[in-house]
C-alpha positions in Angstrom: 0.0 0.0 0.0 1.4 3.5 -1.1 -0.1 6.4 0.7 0.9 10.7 -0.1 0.5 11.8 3.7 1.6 15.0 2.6 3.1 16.6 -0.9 6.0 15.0 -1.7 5.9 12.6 1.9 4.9 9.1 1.1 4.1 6.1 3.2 4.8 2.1 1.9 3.5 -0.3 4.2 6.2 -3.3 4.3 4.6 -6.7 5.1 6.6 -8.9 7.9 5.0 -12.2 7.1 4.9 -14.3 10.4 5.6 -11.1 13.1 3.1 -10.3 15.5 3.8 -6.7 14.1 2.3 -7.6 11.2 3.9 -4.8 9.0 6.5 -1.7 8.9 5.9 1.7 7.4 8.4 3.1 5.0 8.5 6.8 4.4 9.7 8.2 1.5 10.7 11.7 1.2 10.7 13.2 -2.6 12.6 16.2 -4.1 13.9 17.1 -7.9 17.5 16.0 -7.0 17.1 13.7 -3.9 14.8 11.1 -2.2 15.4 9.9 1.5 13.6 6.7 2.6 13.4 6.4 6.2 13.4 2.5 7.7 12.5 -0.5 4.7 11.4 -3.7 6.2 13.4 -6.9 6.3 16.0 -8.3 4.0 13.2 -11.1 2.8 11.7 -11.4 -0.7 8.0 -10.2 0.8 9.7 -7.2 1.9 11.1 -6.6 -0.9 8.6 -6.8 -3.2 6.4 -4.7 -1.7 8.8 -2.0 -0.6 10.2 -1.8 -4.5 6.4 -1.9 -5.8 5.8 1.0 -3.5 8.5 2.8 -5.0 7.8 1.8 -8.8 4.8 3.7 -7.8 5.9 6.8 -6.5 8.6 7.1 -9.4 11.3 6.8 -7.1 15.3 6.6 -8.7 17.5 4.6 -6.7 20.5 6.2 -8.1 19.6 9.2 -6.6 17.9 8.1 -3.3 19.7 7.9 0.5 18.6 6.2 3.3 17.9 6.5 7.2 17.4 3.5 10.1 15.6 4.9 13.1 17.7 2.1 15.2 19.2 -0.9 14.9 16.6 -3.6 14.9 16.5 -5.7 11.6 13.1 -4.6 10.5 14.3 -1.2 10.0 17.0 -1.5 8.1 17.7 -5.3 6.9 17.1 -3.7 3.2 19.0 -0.6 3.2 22.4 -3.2 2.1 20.5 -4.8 -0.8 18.8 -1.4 -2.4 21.3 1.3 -1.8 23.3 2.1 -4.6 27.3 2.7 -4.9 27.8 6.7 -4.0 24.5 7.3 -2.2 24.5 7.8 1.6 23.2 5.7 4.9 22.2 7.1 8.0 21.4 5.8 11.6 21.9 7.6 15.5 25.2 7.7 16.3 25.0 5.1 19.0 23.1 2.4 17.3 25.9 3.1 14.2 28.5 2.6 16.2 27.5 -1.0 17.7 27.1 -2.2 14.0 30.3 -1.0 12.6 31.7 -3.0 15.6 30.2 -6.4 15.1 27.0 -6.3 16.5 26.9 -10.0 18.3 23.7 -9.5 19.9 21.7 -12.8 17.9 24.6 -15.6 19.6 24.0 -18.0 22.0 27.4 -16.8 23.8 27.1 -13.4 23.8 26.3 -11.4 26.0 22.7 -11.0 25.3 22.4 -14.6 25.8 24.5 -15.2 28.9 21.7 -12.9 30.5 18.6 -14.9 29.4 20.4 -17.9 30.7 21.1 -16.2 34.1 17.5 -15.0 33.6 15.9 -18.4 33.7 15.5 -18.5 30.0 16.0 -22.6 29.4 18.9 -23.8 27.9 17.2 -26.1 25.4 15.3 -23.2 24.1 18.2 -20.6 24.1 20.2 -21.9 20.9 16.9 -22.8 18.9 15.7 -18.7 19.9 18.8 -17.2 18.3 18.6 -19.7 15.5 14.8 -18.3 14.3 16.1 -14.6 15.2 14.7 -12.1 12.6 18.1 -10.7 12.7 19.7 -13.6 12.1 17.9 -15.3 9.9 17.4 -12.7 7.2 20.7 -10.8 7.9 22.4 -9.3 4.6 25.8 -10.7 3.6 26.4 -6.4 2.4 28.0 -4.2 4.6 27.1 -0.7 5.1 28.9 1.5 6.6 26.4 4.2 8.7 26.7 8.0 8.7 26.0 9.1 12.4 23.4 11.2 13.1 23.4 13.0 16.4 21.3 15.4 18.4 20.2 18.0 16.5 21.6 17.5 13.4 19.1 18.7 10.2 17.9 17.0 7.6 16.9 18.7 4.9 14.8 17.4 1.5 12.7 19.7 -0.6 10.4 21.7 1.7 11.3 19.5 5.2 13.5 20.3 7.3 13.6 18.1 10.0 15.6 17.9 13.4 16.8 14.5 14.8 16.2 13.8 18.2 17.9 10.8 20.2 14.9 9.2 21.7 16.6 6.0 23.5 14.8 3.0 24.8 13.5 0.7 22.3 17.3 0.4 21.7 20.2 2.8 23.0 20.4 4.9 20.2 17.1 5.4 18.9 16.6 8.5 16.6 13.1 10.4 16.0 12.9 13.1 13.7 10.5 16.5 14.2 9.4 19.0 11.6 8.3 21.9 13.9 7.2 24.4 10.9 5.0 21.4 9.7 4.1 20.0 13.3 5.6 16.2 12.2 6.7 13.7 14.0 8.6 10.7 12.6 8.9 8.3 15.4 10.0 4.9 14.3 9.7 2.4 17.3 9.5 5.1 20.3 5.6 6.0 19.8 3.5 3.4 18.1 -0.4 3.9 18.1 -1.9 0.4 18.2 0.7 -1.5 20.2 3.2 -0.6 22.7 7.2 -0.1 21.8 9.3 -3.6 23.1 11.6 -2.7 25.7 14.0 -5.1 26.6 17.0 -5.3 28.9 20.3 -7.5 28.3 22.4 -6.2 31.4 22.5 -5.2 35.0 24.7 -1.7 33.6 21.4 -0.7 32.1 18.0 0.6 32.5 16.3 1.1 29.5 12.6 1.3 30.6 13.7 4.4 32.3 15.7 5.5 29.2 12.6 5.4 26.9 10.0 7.1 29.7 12.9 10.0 29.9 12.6 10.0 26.1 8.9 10.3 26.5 9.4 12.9 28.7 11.4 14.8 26.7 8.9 15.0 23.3 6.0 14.7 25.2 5.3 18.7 24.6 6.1 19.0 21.1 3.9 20.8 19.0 3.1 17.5 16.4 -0.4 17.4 14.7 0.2 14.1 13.2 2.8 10.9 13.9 4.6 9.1 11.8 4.8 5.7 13.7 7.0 2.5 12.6 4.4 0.3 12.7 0.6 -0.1 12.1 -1.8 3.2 12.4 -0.5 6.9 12.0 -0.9 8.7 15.4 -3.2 11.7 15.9 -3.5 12.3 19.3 0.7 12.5 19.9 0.4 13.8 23.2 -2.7 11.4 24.7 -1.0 8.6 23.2 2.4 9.5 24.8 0.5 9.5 28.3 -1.3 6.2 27.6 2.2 4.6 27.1 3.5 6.3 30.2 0.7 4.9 32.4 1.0 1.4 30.6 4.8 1.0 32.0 3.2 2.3 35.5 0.5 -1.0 35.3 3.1 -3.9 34.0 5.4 -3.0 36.8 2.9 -2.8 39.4 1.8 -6.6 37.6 5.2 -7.5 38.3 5.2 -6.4 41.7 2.0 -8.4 42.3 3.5 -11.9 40.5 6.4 -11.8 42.4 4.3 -11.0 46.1 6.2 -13.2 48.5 7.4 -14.9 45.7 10.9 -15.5 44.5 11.4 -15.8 40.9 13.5 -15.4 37.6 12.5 -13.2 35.2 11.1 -16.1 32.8 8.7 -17.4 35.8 7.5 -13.9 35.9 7.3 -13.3 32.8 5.1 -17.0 32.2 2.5 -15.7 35.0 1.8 -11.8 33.4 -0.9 -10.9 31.0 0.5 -10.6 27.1 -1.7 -10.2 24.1 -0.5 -13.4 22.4 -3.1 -16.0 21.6 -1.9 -19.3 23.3 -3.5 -21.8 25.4 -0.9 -21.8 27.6 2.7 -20.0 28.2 4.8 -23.0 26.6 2.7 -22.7 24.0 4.0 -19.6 22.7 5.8 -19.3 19.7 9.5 -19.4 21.0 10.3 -16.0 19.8 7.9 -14.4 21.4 8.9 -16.0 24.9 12.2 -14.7 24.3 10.5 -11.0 23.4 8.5 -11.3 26.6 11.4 -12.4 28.7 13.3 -9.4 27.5 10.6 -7.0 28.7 10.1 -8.4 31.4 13.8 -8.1 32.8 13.4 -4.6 31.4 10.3 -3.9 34.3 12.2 -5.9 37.1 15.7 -4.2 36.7 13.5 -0.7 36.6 11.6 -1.8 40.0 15.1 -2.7 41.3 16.9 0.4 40.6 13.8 2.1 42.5 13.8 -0.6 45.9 10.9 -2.1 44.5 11.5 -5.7 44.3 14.9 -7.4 46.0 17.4 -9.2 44.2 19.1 -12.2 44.6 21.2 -14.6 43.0 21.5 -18.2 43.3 22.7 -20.9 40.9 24.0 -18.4 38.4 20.4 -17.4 38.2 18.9 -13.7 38.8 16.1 -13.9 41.2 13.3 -11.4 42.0 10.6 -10.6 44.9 9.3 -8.5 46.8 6.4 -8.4 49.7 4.3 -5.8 47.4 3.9 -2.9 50.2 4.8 -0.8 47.5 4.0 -0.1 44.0 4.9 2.6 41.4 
């Protein structure tokens, strides 16, 4: 589907065949001597057929067309190695650029990522099989690209746009959004979605992302923007009520975590197993193995933010990272 949102700012809705997230939206940016296209879809045939369709229809000349990743996360940018052509330019935040210029190992059993889930009560007979049907991994291009950074503030300027990027992290650590104040737009790739809720996940005790993407919240939530430009699914309308809904939707899980783990202790995949998810499955084995390692992730995400605020107590025995708490308290 090919959509003008405004003159000369198209959307291309991607297919990701099998993904709860059913689709990514591609925008395209047109101007006599330049295109941009911001975040593609997967490197997989579906998403490339319907990406270059898209473009077909808008007229768009590869030869003269750059290219931005709002982050790191395959979806976003798996096709930006297969379509960009010798000379033309590829951008992502600086932060996210730099950890895939240095070998990004984060889809191995042994890296660090997975050391974690193991210590998280992820089990071991499912850990190799999880990385082995990775997005990431299995549709990864054999292309390198090497990224232009993009920082804080820097401009990006195409026809009669001239939008600002702003580091929003979170949904990874260098998440970028991009704001058109004249025009009151804001592209947000995964940091505000409309009809699900951005994935936070957390890999480490050295980091707290959940509070990384509320304090990126926090930081756009009074922007002037009369429309969204989400990653996924619906465009946004209501930027500011939606911002608030996802706000008080981080307050609710980790007040659900607090009441799984009441007098309770457990790893993060126990809790995880016994909280509410919108995933149609008879039973928590039951659900597709990806999306036990997506939940798992999240999960660790609320528990380490509860920690860092002396909401749930920490142990660890076994080599495994145990939560609880006696619930007298709640965010």
């Amino acid at each position: 589907m090919v959509e003008e949102i405004y003159p000369s700012l198209f959307r291309i809705v991607v297919p990701l065949p099998n993904s709860p997230l059913k689709e990514v939206n591609s925008y395209v940016l047109t101007a006599r001597d330049r295109n941009l296209i911001i975040d593609t879809g997967m490197n997989r045939p579906e998403c490339r057929e319907a990406l270059v369709a898209g473009l077909d229809d808008i007229g768009i000349d590869l030869e003269k067309t750059d290219f931005i990743a709002t982050h790191l996360h395959h979806d976003h940018h798996g096709l930006i190695p297969e379509m960009i052509h010798e000379g033309r330019k590829a951008y992502m935040g600086a932060v996210d650029a730099a950890a895939l210029s240095g070998g990004f190992r984060g889809w191995e059993k042994g890296s660090p990522m997975g050391s974690y889930l193991e210590r998280s009560g992820f089990p071991a007979e499912d850990l190799e099989r999880s990385f082995e049907n990775h997005p990431a991994r299995m549709f990864r291009s054999t292309k390198q690209v090497d990224y232009l950074p993009l920082y804080e503030g820097d401009v990006i300027e195409i026809g009669d746009y001239r939008f600002e990027t702003i580091d929003t992290p979170g949904h990874s650590f260098g998440h970028i959004s991009f704001y058109e104040p004249r025009k009151k737009i804001f592209i947000a790739g995964d940091h505000v979605l409309g009809d699900i809720t951005p994935n936070i996940q957390a890999w480490s005790d050295d980091h707290d992302p959940l509070e990384q993407f509320l304090a990126s919240l926090r930081k756009i939530q009074d922007l002037e923007v009369e429309l969204c430009l989400p990653g996924h699914r619906s465009l946004v309308e209501d930027f500011r009520g939606r911002v608030e809904e996802l706000q008080e939707h981080h307050v609710d899980r980790g007040n659900e975590a607090i009441e799984v783990l009441r007098n309770d202790e457990m790893h993060a995949y126990d809790t995880a197993s016994q909280m509410s998810w919108r995933i149609r499955a008879p039973s928590w084995e039951e659900f597709p193995i990806m999306q036990r390692w997506f939940a798992t992730g999240e999960t660790i995400a609320h528990l380490r933010y509860l920690e860092e605020r002396q909401l749930v107590d920490r142990n660890e025995v076994g080599g495994r990272i145990l939560y609880r708490t006696d619930g007298s308290r709640s965010l």
